[in-house]
Legacy VTK file of the C-alpha trace (Angstrom):
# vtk DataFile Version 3.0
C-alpha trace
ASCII
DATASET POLYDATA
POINTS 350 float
0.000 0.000 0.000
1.122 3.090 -0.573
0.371 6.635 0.556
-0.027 9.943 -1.072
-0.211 13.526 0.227
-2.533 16.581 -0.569
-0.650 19.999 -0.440
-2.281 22.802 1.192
-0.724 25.563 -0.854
-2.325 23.957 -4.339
-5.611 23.226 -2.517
-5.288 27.243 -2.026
-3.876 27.553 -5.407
-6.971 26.205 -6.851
-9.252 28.118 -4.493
-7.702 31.735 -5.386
-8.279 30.547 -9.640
-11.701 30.118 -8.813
-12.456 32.983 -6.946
-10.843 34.847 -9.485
-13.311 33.291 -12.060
-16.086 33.999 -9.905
-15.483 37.738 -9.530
-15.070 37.733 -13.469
-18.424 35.829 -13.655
-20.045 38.509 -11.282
-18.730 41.638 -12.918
-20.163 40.280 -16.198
-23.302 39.045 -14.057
-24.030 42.573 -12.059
-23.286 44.314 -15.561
-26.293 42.427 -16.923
-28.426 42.378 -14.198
-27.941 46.635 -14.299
-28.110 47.305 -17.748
-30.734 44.403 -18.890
-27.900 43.735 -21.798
-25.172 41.462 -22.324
-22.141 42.405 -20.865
-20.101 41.479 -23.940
-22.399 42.041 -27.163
-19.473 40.255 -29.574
-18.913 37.242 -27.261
-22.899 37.025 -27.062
-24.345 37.742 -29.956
-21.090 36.531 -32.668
-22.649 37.106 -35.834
-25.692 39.412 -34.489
-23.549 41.919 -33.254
-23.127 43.739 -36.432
-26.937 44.657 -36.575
-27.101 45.303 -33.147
-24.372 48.311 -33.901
-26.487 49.188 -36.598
-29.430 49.659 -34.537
-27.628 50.890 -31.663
-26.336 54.152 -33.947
-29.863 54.632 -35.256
-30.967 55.071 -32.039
-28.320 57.943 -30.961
-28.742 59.453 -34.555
-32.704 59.450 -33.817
-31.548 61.563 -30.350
-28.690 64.042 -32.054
-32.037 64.902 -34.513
-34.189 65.341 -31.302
-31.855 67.054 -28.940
-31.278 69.560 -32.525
-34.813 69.987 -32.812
-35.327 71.102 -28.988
-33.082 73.743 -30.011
-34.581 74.658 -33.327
-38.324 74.555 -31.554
-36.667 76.975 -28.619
-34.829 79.619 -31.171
-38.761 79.404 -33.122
-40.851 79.583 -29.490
-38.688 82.885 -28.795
-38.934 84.253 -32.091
-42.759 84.106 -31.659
-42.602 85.883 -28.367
-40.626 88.911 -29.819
-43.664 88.901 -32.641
-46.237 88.681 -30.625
-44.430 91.722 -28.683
-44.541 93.797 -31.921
-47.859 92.815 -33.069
-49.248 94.209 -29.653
-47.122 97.497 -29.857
-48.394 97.591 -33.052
-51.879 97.567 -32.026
-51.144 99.800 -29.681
-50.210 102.392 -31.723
-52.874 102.290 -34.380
-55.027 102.817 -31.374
-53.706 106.338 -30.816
-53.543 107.125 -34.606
-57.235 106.300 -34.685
-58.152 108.234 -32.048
-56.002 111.329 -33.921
-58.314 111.268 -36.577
-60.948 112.585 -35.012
-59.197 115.320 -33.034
-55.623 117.255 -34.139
-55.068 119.431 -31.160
-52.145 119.143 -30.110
-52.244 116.870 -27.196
-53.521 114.313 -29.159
-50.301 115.027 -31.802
-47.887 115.515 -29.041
-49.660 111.686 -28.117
-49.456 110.253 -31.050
-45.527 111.162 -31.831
-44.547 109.516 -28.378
-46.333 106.437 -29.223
-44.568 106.286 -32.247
-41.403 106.427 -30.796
-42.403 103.647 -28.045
-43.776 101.562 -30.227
-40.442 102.225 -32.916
-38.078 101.510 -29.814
-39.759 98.401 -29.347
-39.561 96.906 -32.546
-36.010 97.609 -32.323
-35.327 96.104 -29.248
-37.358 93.163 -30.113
-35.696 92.561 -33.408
-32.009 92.395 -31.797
-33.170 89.965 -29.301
-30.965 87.033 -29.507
-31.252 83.228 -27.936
-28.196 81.372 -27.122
-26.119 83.688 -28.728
-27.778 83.720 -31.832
-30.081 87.059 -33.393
-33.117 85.850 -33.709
-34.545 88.239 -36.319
-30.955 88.342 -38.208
-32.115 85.764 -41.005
-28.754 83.479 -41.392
-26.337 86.208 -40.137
-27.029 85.077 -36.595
-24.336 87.061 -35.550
-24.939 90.346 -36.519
-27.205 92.717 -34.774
-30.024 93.104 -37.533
-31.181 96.442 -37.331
-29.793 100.230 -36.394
-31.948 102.975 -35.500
-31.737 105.335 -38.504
-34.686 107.337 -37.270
-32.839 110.774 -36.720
-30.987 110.667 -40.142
-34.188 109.140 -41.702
-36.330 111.977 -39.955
-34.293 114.731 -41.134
-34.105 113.318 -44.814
-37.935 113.186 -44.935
-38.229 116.970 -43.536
-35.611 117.670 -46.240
-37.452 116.489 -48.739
-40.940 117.613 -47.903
-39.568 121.219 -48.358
-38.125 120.488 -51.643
-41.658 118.768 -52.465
-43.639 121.887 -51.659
-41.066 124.413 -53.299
-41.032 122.203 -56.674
-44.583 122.252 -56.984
-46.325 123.780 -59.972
-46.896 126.009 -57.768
-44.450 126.286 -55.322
-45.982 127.548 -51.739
-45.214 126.949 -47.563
-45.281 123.077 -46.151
-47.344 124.163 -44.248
-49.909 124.846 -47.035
-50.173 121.586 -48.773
-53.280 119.741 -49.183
-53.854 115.971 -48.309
-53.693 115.129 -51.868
-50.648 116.598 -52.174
-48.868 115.243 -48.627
-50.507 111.370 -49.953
-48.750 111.763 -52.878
-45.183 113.136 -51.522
-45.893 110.126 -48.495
-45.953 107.708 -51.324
-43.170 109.172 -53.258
-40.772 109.959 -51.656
-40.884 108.462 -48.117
-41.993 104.882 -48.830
-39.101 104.065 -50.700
-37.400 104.986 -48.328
-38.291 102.102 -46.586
-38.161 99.351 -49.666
-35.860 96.415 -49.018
-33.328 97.872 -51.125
-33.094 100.542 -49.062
-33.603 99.279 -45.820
-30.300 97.091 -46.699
-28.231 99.156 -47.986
-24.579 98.661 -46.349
-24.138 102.342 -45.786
-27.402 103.909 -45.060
-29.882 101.273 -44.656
-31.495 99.902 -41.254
-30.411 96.482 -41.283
-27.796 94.217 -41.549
-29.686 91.071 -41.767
-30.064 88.487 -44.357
-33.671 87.802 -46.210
-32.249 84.300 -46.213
-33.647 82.706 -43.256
-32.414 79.748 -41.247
-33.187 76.502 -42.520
-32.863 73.061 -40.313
-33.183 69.410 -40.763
-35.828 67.945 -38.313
-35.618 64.693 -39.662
-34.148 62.105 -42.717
-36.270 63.730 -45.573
-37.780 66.988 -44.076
-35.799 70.503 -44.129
-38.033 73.649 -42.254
-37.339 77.162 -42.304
-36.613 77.895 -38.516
-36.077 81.621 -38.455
-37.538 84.836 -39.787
-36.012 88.323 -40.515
-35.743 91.940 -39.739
-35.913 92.793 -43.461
-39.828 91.201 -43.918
-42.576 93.551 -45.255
-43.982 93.465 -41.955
-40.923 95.271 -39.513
-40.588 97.792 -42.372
-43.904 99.062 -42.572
-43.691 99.070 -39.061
-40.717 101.622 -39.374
-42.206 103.396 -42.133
-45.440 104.023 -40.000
-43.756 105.432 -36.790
-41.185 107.263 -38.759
-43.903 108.993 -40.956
-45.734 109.901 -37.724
-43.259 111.096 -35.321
-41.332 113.061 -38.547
-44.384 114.671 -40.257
-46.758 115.085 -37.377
-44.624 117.420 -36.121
-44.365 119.929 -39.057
-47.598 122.538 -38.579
-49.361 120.804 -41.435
-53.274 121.823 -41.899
-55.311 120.082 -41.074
-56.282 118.132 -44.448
-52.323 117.140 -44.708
-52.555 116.131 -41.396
-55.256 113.825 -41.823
-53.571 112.419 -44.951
-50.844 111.720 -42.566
-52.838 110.066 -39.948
-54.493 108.145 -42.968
-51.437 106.653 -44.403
-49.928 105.746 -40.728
-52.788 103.785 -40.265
-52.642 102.334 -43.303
-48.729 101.445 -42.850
-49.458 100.212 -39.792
-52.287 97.543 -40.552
-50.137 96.326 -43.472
-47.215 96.419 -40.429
-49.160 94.249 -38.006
-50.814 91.364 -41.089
-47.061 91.167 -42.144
-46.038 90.241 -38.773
-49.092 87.983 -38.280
-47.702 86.318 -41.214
-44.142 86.015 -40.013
-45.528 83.890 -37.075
-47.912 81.690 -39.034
-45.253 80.825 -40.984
-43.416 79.836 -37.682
-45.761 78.318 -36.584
-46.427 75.970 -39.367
-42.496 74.982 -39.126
-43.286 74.570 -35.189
-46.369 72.076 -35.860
-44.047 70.262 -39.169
-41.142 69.918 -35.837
-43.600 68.736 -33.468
-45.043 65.943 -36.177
-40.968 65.302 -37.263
-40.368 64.101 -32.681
-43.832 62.319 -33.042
-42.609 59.909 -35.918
-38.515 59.876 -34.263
-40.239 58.666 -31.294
-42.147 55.768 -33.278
-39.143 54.799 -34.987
-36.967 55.146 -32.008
-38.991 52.406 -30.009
-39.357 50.310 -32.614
-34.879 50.241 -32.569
-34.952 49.995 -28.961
-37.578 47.340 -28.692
-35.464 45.449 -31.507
-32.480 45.962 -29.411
-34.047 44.707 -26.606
-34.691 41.498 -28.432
-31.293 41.256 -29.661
-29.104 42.411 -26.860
-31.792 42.129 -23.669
-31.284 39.168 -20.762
-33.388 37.775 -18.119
-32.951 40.548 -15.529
-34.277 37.862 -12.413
-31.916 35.405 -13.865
-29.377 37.748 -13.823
-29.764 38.592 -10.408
-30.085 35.086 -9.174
-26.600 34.601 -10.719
-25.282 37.264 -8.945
-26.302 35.782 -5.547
-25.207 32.700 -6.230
-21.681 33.548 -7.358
-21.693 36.056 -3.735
-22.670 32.778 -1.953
-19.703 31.310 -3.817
-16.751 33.635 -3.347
-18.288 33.722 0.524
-17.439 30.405 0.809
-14.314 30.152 -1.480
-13.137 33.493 1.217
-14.082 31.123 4.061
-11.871 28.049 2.947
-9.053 30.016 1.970
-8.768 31.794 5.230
-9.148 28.201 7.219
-6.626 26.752 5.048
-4.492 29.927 5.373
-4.754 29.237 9.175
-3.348 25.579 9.219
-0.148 25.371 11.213
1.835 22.122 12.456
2.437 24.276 15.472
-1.494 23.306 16.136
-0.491 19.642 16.260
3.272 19.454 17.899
LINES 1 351
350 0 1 2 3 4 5 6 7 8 9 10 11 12 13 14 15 16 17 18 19 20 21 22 23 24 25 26 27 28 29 30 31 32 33 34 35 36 37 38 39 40 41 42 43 44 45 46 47 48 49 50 51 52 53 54 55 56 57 58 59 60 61 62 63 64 65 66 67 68 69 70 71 72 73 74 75 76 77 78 79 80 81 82 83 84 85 86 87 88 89 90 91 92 93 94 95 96 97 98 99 100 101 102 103 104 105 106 107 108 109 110 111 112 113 114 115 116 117 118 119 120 121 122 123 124 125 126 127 128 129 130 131 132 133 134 135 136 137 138 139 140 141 142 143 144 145 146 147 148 149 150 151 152 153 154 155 156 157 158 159 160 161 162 163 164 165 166 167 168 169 170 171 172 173 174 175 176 177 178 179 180 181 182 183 184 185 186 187 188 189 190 191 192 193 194 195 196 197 198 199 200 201 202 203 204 205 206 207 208 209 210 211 212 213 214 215 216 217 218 219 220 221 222 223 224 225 226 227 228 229 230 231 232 233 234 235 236 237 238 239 240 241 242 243 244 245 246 247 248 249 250 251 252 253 254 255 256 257 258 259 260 261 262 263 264 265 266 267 268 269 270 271 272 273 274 275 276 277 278 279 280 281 282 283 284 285 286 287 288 289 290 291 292 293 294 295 296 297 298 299 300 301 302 303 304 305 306 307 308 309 310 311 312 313 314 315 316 317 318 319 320 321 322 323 324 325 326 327 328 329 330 331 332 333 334 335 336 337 338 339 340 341 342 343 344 345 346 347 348 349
């Protein structure tokens, strides 16, 4: 007969490789249980791991197109704001010019002219609003303050003018003689182009500095929405035109039939103001509700990826976690034997 030996050192050997497989085991384990996916996609899925990349990048392109559109949708909200601001400043004012037409003492001028210039400094301030560093009203040069107020220079060019009108008439006589025919036709003459897109541009003396080209953005694989609007639209240039032709003419000791032409076509510049504005944020709006329908069908097809993912990639979360307290139960006991076996001493038995 013969006798063998067992050696404590590769009894503790063996004990150490297998807690060292069981930690392994529970790192992958825990990551599972925590995530509700495999640990390793390659090692799990081998040949199924391709589409699961695929599916895995539509799913974060799906979110870079959302997470752009929350901006797009904010820059649009704020935009709207800043119309709504001029529509009702706009209102406002044709308020007071209504009310001038049926009385032109001079309180009611004196009126009138300081709710031009309200209503003018509001538009202004409006329109060179900006959102995350961005103009809003600057069409695609987002980084140039849109407008300037031009209403001194612009003021004194239209006085200028108005006495050359009334001294190159047929016959020449005083501004302060001219008839409502006559200040309708020098209104529509001379001042409004002052205020045509051409002019409103120009580099030297126009107004703005904004593009007519507004902001376009993809919201989604096959749709493209403009997201923007500008200073240089119909509507904030009648606007101009309308306070500008009240607080520069209004002030000139017409009579009283030039005044009322005056009054007239300030109204009329006015109402055209506020429907172009009106227009500006329909037109917003419809590229809000085309954003809002773009997120409804990203979310569809985003849960349609994920659930596919989930059927690719996705575990038994209970069986996961049963794992996990098995293999603790395990390296318990693996601790356990190693420390009695670490503990064995022939000191014990001398």
């Amino acid at each position: 007969m013969k006798s063998s030996f067992i050696s404590s050192s590769a009894i503790q050997n063996a004990m150490r490789l297998t807690i060292r497989q069981a930690q392994n085991q529970m790192s992958k384990a825990t990551t599972e249980a925590t995530t509700g996916t495999y640990a390793d996609i390659g090692v799990s899925l081998g040949g199924y791991a391709a589409k699961s990349i695929d599916f895995t990048r539509e799913v974060d392109r799906i979110k870079s197109i959302k997470l752009s559109n929350a901006l797009v949708d904010a820059r649009m909200e704020s935009a709207q704001t800043g119309l709504d601001k001029m529509k009702k400043a706009g209102d406002g004012f044709l308020s007071k010019l209504t009310a001038l037409q049926s009385s032109h003492d001079p309180g009611s001028i004196t009126v009138a002219i300081q709710s031009a210039k309200s209503a003018l400094s509001t538009m202004m301030d409006t329109s060179n609003s900006m959102v995350n560093g961005e103009y809003l009203f600057a069409g695609i040069n987002t980084d140039i303050q849109p407008l300037t107020d031009k209403t001194a220079a612009t003021s004194a060019a239209i006085v200028t003018a108005l006495n050359a009108y009334a001294a190159g008439l047929p016959t020449p006589k005083p501004v302060n003689q001219l008839t409502g025919d006559e200040m309708k036709t020098f209104i529509e003459t001379e001042v409004e182009p002052m205020f045509s897109e051409a002019a409103w541009t120009d580099p030297t003396t126009g107004w703005s500095k904004a593009s007519s080209q507004n902001m376009t953005s993809r919201i989604s694989n096959s749709e493209v929405v403009e997201s923007s609007t500008s200073a240089n639209s119909e509507g904030m240039r009648y606007f101009a035109l309308a306070t500008v032709v009240t607080s520069a003419l209004m002030g000139q000791s017409l009579s009283t039939d030039a005044m009322s032409a005056v009054s007239s076509k300030a109204i009329t510049y006015t109402t055209r103001a506020t429907t172009g504005i009106v227009t500006q944020a329909s037109q917003l709006g419809l590229s809000q509700e085309r954003v809002e329908k773009a997120n409804d069908a990203l979310d569809a097809q985003s849960n349609i990826m994920q659930t596919k993912l989930v059927d690719i990639q996705g575990v038994d979360p209970y069986e996961a976690s049963t794992l996990v307290k098995t293999l603790e139960t395990q390296l318990e006991t693996a601790y356990t034997i190693v420390s009695k076996i670490q503990q064995l001493s022939l000191v014990n038995y001398l």
